[in-house]
C-alpha positions as CSV (number, residue, x, y, z in Angstrom):
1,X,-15.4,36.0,-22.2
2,X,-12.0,36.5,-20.4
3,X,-9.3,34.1,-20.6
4,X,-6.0,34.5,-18.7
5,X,-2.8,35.4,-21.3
6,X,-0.8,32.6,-20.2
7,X,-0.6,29.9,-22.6
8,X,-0.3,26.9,-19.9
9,X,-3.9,27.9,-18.6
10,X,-5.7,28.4,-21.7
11,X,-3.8,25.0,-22.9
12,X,-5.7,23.6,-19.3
13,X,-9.1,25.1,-19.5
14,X,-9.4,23.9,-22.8
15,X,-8.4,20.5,-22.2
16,X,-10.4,20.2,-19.5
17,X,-13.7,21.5,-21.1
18,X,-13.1,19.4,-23.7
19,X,-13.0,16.1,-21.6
20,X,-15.9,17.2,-19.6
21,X,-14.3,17.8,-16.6
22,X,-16.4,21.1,-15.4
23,X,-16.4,20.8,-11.6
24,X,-13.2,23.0,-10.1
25,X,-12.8,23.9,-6.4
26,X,-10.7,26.7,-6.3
27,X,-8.6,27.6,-2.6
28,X,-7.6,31.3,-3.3
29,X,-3.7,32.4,-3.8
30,X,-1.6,34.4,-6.4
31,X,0.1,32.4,-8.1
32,X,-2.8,30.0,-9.4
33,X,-4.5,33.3,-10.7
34,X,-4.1,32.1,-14.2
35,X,-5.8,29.1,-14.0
36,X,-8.4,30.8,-11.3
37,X,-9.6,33.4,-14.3
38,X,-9.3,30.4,-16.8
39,X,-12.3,28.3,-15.3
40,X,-13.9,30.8,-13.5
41,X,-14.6,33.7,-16.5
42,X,-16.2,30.3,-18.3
43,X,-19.7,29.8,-17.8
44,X,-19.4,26.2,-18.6
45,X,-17.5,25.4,-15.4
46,X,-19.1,25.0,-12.0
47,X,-16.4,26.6,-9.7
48,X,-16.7,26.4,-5.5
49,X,-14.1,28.0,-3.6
50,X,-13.3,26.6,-0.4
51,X,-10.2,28.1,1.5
52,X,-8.5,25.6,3.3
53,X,-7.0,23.3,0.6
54,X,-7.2,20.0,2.6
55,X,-11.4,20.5,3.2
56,X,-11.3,21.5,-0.6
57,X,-9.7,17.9,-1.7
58,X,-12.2,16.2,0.5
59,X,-14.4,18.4,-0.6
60,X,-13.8,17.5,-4.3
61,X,-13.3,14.2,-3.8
62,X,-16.9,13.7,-2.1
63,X,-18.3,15.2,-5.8
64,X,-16.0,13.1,-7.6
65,X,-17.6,9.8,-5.0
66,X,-21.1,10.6,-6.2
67,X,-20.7,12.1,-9.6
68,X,-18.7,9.3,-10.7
69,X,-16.4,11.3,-13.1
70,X,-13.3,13.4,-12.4
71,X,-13.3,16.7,-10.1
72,X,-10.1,19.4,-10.3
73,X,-8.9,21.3,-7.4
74,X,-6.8,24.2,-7.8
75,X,-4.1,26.2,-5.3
76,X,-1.1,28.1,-5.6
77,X,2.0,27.6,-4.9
78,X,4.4,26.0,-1.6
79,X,2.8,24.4,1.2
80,X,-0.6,24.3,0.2
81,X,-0.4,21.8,-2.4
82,X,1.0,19.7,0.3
83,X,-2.2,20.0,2.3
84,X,-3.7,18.2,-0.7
85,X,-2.0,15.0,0.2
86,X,-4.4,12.8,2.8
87,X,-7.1,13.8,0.6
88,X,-4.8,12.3,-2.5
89,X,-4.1,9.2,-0.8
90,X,-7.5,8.2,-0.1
91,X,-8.7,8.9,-3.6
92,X,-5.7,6.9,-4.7
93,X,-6.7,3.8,-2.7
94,X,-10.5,4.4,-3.2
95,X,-10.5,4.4,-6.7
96,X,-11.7,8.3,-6.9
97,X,-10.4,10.6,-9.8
98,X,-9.2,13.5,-8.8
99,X,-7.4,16.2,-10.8
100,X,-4.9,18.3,-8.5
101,X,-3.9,21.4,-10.3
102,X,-0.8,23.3,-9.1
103,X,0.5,26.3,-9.7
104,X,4.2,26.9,-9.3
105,X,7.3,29.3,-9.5
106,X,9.2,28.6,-13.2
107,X,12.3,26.2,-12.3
108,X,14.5,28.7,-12.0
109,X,13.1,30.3,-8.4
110,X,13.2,26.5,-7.1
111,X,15.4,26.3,-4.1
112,X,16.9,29.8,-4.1
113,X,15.4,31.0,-1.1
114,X,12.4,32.4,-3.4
115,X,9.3,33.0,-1.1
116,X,6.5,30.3,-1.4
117,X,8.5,27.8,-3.4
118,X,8.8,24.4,-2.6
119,X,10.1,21.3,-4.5
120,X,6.1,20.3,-6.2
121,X,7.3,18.0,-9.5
122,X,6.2,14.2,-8.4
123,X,5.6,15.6,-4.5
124,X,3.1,13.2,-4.2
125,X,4.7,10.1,-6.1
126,X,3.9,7.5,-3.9
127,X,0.0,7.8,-4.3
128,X,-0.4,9.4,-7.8
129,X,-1.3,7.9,-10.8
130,X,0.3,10.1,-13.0
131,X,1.9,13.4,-12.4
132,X,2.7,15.7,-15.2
133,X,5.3,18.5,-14.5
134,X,4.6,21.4,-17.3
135,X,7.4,24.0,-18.6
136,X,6.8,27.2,-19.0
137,X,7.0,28.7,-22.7
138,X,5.4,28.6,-26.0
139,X,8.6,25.9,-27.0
140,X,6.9,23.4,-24.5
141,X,3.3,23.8,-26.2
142,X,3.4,19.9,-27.7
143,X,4.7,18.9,-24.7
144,X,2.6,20.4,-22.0
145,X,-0.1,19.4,-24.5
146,X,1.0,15.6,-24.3
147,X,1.2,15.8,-20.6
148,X,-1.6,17.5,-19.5
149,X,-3.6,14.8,-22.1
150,X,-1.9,12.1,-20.7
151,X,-3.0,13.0,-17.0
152,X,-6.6,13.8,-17.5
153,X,-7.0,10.7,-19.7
154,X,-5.2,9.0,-16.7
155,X,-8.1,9.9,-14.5
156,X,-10.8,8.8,-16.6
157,X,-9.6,5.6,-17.4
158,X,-8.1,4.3,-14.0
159,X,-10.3,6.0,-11.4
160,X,-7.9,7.5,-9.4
161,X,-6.1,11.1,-8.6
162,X,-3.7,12.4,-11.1
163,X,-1.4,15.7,-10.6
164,X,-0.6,18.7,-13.1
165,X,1.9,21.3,-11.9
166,X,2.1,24.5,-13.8
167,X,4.6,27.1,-13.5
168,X,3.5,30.6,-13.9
169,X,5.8,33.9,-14.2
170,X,4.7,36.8,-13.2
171,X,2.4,39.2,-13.9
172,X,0.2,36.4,-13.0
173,X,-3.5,38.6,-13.8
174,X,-3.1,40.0,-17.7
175,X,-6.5,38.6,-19.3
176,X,-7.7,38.6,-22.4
177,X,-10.5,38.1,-24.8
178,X,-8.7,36.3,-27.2
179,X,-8.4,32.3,-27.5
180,X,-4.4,32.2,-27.7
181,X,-4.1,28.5,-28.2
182,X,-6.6,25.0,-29.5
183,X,-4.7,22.1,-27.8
184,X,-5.5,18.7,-29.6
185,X,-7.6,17.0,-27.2
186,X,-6.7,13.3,-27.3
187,X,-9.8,11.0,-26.0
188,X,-8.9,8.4,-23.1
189,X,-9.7,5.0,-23.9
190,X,-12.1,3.7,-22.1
191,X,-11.9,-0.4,-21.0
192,X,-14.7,-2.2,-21.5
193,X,-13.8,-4.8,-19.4
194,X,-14.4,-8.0,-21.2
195,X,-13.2,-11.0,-19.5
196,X,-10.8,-12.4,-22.1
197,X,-9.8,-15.2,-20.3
198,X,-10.1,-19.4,-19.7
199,X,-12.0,-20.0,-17.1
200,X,-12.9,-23.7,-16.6
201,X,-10.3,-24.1,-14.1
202,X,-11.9,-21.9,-11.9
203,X,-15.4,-23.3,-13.0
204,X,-14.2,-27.1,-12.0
205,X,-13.0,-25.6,-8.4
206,X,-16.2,-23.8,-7.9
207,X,-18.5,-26.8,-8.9
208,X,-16.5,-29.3,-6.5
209,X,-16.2,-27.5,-3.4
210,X,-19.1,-27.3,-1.1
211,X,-17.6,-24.3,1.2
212,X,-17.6,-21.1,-1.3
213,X,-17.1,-17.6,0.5
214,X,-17.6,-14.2,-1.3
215,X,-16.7,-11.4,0.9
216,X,-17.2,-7.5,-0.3
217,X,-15.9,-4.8,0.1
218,X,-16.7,-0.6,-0.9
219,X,-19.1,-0.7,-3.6
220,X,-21.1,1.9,-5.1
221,X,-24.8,1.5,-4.7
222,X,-26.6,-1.0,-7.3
223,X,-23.1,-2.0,-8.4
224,X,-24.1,-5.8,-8.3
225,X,-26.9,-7.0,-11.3
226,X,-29.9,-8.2,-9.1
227,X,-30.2,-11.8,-11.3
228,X,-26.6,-12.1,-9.8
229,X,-27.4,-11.3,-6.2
230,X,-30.3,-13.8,-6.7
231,X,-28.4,-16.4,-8.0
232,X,-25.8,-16.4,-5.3
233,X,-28.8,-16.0,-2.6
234,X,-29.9,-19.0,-3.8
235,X,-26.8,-21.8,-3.8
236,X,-26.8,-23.4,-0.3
237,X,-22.9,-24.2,-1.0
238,X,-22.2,-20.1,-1.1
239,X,-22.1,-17.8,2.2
240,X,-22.2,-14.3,1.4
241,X,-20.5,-12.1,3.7
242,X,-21.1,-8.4,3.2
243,X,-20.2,-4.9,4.6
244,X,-21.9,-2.2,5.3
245,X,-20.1,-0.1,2.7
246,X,-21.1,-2.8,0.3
247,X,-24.6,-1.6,-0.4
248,X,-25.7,-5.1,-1.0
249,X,-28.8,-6.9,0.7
250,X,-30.2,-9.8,0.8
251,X,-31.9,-12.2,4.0
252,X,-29.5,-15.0,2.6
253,X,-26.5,-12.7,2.9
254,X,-24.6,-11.7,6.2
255,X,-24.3,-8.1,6.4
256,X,-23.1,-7.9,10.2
257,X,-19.9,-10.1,10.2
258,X,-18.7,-9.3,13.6
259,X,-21.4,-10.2,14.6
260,X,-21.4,-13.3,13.0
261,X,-17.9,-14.6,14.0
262,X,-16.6,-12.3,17.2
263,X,-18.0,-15.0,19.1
264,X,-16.9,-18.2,17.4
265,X,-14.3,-20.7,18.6
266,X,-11.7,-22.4,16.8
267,X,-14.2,-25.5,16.2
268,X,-16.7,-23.1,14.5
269,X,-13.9,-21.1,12.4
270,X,-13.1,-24.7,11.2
271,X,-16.5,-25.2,10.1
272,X,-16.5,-21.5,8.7
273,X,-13.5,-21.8,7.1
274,X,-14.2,-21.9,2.7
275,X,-12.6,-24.0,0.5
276,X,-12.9,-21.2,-2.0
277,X,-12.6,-17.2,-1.1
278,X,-13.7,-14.7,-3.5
279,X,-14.0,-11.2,-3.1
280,X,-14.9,-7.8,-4.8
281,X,-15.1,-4.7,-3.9
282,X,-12.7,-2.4,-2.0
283,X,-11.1,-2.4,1.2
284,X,-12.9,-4.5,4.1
285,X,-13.5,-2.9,7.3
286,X,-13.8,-6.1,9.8
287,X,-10.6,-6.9,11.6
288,X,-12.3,-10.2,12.8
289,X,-13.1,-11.6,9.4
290,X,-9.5,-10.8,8.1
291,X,-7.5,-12.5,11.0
292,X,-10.3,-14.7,10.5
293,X,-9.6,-15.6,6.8
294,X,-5.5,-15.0,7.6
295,X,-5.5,-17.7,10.7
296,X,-8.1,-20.1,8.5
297,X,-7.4,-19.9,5.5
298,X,-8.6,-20.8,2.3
299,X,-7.5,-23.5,-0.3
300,X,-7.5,-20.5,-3.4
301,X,-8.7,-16.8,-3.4
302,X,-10.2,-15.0,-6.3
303,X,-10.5,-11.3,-6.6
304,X,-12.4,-9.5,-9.3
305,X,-11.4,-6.1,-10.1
306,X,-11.1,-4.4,-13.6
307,X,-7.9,-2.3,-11.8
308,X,-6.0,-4.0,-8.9
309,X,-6.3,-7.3,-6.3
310,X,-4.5,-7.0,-3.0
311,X,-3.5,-9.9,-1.2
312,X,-5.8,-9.2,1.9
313,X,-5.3,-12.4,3.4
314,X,-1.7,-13.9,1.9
315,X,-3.7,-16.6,-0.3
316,X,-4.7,-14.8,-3.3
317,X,-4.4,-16.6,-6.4
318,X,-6.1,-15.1,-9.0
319,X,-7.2,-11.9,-10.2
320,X,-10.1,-11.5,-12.7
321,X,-9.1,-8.1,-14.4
322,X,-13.1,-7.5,-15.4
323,X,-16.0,-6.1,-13.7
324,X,-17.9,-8.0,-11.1
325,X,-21.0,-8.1,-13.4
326,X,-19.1,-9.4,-16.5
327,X,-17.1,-11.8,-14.9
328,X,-20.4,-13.3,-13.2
329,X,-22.6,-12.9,-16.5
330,X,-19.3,-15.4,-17.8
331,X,-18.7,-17.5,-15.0
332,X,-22.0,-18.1,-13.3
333,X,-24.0,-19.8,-16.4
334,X,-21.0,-22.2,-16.1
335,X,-21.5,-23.3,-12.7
336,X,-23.8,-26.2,-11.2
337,X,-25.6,-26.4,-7.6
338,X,-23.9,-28.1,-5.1
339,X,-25.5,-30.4,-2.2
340,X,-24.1,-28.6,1.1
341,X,-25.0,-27.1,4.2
342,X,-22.7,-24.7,4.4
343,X,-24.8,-21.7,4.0
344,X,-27.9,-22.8,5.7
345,X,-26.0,-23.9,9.1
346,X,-24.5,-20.2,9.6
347,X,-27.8,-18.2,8.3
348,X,-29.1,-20.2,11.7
349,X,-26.2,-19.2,13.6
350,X,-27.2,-15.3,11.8
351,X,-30.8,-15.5,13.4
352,X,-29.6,-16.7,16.6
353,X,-27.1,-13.9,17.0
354,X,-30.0,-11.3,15.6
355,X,-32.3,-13.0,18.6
356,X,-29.7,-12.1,21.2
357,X,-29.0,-9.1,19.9
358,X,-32.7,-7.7,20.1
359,X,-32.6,-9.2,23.7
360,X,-29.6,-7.3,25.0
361,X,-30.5,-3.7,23.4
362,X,-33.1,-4.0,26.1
363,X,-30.9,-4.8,28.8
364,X,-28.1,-2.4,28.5
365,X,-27.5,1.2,30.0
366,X,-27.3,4.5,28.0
367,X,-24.1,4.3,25.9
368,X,-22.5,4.1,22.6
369,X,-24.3,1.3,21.5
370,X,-27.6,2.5,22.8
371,X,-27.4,5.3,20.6
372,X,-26.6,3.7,17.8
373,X,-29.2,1.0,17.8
374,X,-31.7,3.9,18.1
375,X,-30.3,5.9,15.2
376,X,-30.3,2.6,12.5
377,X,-33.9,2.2,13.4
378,X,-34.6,5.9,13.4
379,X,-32.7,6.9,9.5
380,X,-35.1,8.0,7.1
381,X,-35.8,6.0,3.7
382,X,-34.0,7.0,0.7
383,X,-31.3,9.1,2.2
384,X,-27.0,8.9,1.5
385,X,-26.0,8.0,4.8
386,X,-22.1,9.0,5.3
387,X,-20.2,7.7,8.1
388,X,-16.4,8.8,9.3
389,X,-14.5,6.5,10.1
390,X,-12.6,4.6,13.4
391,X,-15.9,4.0,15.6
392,X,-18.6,5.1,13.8
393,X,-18.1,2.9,10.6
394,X,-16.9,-0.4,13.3
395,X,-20.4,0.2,15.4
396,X,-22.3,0.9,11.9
397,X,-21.1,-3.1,10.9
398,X,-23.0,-4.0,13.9
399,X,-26.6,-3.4,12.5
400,X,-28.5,-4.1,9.2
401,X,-28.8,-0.3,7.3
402,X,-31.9,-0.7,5.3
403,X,-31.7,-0.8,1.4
404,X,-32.7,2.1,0.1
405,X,-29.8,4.1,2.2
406,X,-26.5,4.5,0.0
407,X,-23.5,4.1,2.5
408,X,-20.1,5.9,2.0
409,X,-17.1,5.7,4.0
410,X,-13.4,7.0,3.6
411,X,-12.0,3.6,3.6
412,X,-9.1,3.9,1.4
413,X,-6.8,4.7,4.4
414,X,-9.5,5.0,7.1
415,X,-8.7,8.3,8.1
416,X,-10.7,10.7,10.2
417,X,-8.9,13.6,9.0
418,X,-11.8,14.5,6.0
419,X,-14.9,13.0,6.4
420,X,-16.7,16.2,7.1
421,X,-15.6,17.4,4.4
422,X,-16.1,14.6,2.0
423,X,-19.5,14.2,3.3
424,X,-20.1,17.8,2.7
425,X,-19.1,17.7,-0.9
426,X,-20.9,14.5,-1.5
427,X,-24.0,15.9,-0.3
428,X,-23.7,19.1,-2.4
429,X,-23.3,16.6,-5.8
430,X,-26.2,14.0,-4.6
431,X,-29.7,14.1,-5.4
432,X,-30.4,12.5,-2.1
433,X,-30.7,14.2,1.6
434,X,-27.5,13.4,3.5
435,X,-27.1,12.8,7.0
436,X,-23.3,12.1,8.5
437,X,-22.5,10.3,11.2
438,X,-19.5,11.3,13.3
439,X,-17.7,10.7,16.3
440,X,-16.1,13.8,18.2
441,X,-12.9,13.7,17.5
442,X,-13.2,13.1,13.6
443,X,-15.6,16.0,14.1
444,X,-13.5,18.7,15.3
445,X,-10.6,17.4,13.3
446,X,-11.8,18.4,10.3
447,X,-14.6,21.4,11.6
448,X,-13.3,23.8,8.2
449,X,-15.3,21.3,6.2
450,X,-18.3,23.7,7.5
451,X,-16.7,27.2,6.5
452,X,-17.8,27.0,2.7
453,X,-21.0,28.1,1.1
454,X,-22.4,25.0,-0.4
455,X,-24.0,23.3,2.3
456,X,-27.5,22.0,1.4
457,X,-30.1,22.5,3.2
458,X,-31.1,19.1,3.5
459,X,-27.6,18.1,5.0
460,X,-27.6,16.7,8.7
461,X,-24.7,16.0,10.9
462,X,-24.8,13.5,13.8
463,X,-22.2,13.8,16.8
464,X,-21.5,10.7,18.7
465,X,-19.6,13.2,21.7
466,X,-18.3,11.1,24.4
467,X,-15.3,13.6,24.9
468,X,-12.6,11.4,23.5
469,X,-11.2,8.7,21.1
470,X,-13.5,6.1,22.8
471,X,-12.4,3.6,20.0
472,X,-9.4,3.4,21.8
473,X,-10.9,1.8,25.4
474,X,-11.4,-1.2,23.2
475,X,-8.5,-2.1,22.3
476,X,-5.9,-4.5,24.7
477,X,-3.9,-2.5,27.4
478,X,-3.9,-0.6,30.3
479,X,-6.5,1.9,30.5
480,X,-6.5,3.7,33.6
481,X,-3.5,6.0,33.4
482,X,-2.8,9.6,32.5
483,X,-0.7,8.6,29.6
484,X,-3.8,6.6,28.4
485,X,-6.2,9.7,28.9
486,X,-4.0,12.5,27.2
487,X,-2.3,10.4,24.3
488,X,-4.6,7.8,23.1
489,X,-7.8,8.8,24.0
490,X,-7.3,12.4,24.2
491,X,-10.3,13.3,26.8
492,X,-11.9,17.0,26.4
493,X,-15.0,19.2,27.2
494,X,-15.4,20.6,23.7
495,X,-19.4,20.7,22.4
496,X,-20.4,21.4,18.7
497,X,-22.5,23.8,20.0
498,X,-20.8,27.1,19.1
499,X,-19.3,25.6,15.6
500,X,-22.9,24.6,14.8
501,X,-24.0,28.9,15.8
502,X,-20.8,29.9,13.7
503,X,-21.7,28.2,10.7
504,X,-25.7,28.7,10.5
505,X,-26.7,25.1,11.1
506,X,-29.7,24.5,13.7
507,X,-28.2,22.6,16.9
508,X,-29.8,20.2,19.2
509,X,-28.4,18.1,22.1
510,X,-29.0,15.2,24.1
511,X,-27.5,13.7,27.0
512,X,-29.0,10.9,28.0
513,X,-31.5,7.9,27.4
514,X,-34.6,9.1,28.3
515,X,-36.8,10.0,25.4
516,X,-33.9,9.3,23.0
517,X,-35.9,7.8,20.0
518,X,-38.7,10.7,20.1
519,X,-35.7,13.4,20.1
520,X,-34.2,11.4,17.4
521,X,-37.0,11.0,15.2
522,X,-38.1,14.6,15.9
523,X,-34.2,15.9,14.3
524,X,-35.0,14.0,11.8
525,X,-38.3,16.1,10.8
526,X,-36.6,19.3,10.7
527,X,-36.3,20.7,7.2
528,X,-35.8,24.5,7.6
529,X,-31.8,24.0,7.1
530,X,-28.8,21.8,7.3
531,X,-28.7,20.8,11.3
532,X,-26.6,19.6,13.9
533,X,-27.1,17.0,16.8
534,X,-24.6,16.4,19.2
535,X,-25.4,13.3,21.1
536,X,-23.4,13.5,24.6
537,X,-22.4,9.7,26.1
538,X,-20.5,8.5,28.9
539,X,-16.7,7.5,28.0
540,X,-16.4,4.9,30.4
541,X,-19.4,2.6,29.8
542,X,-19.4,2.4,26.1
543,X,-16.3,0.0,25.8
544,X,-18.0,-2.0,28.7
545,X,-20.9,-2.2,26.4
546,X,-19.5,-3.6,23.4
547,X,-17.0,-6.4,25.0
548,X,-19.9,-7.7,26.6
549,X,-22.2,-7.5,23.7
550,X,-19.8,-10.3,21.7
551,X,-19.7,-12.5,24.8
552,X,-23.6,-12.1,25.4
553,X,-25.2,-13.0,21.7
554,X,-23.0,-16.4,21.6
């Protein structure tokens, strides 16, 4: 076995071996050649290389999503750590651990006009959990050593991204067969998230209001105990709102909240409105519900989060520093049933919206929302479905995705700018078949997702193409202008076609209504090799579509 002669890498490696950290996506460069022959002469590591750094930390971070458990990338020096950054500040508001690892000139070169040197201690501040600046030289060992502990601990035990520069003088590709270092490896410590806390405050507030609303967010699947999900089911006096990205189902439970409310008036939101809000999981999608919850709001709101509780909605009282399962094996045995019809009034108001909503997918014309009624229905069982984000993951809310599909989105800032790639690198770690669903111009935003070599072939893409940022015909303001068309939603005549050729996955198209579920379901089938359907709609019917659909299932 080969090991690089610099100290700072074998200090690394080690460090990360030792804390099991063994998945490393390498983007090539010089100066990260240390660390490049410290993970990939070792056979323990699983090392991907993936060229364009802000694919790779997408890439990494969609491992890290399903694997649960750190994932390092690695790149040289200057402006490609900087390309790291979107996929950094979505693992930092996601609650994804990522290990950025980047090599740098020693101090000295630093702002002397050195080539490939920018300022990279604490570049990404803002959105880091920890960043750990190394010093070159075998006088630094105990300190890099501290450090670079420190940081990967970091990751483990808050769930987040954490950043290690290393400096590197040259000659950067001297190896070795000799072990030049044994860094102590200090073990993180690990919460267990008791609930260490009084709660019959909390339990007398609960047991004498007859309005209670739990609203979730992002959760991983089979996050929430079933004898819990039963137990809320269950109490008429609690209305469980849930997202899509909540993998969490139940009849009792409203899973398409738009749905629910878009059409309400200010009578009904009174009659919505809880007397108690609480809420886990991450970051909620529905505009509605949160001007909602903002313009009604609650008399207290809980959150339960072992980590952090934002104040969503300008109310939030509490936070429950715990699990969701312990605080509920804690709090729920504590609670009583309470007489209310709370729960029952709007699961009636749910099945009359789901009646409408059956009746006008039979009315309307071949758009958006045709398409994506069809594909729901049309998913395969037990697959990881990953959406991207602005209209995909809004129409998604719209429809009940059965159970045994896991649903991932990049919610933590809601950018489109790495879903392919996420959804790429997720695929590669799960044990499921993946299929992503995209719009077009999150598509070609991010088309180096596909230039790698670790595409399954049991990964399939989905294209919603209707040659624009069609998201943006929804919202308020004048739409017919040239302004409107270039700036906002940024028309074209691109097709995935010759990206789909380029990259080796099998393309299919459709362009309009006819036959749409047979060429659907017949995608679907294929299995000889990740594929590619690009689904062509009309731009100006879809936004039509939708406004009416909230006005026609009141």
């Amino acid at each position: 076995m080969k090991f690089s002669t610099k100290i700072l890498s074998q200090t690394l490696v080690q460090l990360c071996l030792d804390k099991g950290i063994k998945h490393i996506v390498i983007s090539p460069g010089s100066r990260n050649a240390p660390l490049t022959i410290g993970f990939g002469e070792h056979s323990e590591f699983k090392c991907f290389s993936i060229i364009d750094e802000r694919s790779a930390a997408f890439f990494a971070m969609g491992m890290a999503q399903q694997l649960k458990k750190p994932v390092a990338v690695v790149c040289t020096s200057g402006s490609a750590l900087l390309n790291y950054y979107p996929a950094i500040a979505e693992a930092f508001y996601s609650d994804i651990p990522l290990v950025i690892l980047s090599a740098d000139r020693p101090a000295k070169f630093i702002d002397i006009g050195d080539g490939q040197t920018i300022r990279q201690e604490n570049v990404f501040e803002n959105h880091i959990l920890y960043s750990a600046n190394c010093k070159e030289g075998s006088e630094h060992q105990l300190f890099n050593e501290t450090e670079i502990n420190i940081a990967l601990n970091t990751a483990f035990e808050l769930n987040g991204p954490v950043h290690i520069n290393i400096p590197f003088s040259e000659p950067l590709y001297i190896t070795t067969e000799e072990r030049l270092v044994a860094p102590q490896n200090v073990l993180p410590r690990l919460s267990d998230n008791i609930l260490n806390e009084d709660l019959s405050h909390f339990e007398d507030v609960w047991n004498r209001s007859k309005r209670k609303m739990i609203l979730v967010g992002v959760l991983q699947p089979n996050s929430l105990e079933s004898r819990f999900v039963e137990q809320l089911a269950k109490d008429e006096s609690v209305l469980v709102l849930t997202e899509t990205t909540s993998n969490l189902n139940h009849p009792n439970f409203i899973a398409a909240i738009d749905q629910l409310i878009a059409p309400l008036t200010d009578e009904d939101f009174k009659l919505l409105q809880p007397e108690v809000l609480l809420t886990f999981g991450g970051m909620i999608v529905s505009k509605k519900i949160k001007a909602f919850v903002r313009n009604f709001p609650p008399k207290t709101h809980w959150h339960v989060d072992p980590k952090k509780a934002y104040d969503t909605f300008f109310v939030l009282e509490h936070h429950f520093k715990s699990t969701i399962n312990n605080f509920f094996s804690e709090f729920l045995p504590k609670t009583t049933a309470v007489k209310s019809d709370y729960r029952n009034h709007w699961l009636q108001v749910k099945s009359h919206r789901l009646l409408r909503h059956q009746l006008y997918e039979t009315q309307i014309p071949y758009s958006d929302f045709m398409v994506f009624c069809t594909l729901i229905k049309e998913l395969p069982q037990n697959i990881q479905l990953q959406l991207s984000n602005s209209a995909t993951i809004r129409y998604a809310q719209l429809f009940d995705i059965p159970k045994t599909i896991e649903v991932f989105c990049n919610r933590g800032t809601s950018g489109i700018d790495g879903s392919t790639s996420t959804a790429v690198g997720a695929a590669f770690a799960s044990k499921l078949p993946t299929v992503f669903l995209t719009g077009d111009l999150s598509f070609f935003y991010d088309s180096n997702a596909l230039w790698n070599k670790y595409i399954p072939n049991c990964f399939k893409i989905i294209v919603i193409n209707n040659g624009g940022g069609g998201i943006f015909r929804i919202l308020p303001g004048e739409k017919d202008t040239s302004l409107f068309d270039t700036y906002f939603e940024t028309k074209h005549n691109l097709s995935a076609k010759q990206l789909s050729e380029m990259y080796g996955f099998n393309y299919s198209a459709i362009n309009e209504g006819e036959g749409l579920q047979k060429k659907i379901a017949a995608f679907f089938n294929q299995s000889n090799g990740p594929a590619l359907l690009e689904i062509f709609t009309p731009s100006t019917v879809n936004d039509a579509v939708l406004i009416n659909y909230f006005k026609f299932i009141s």
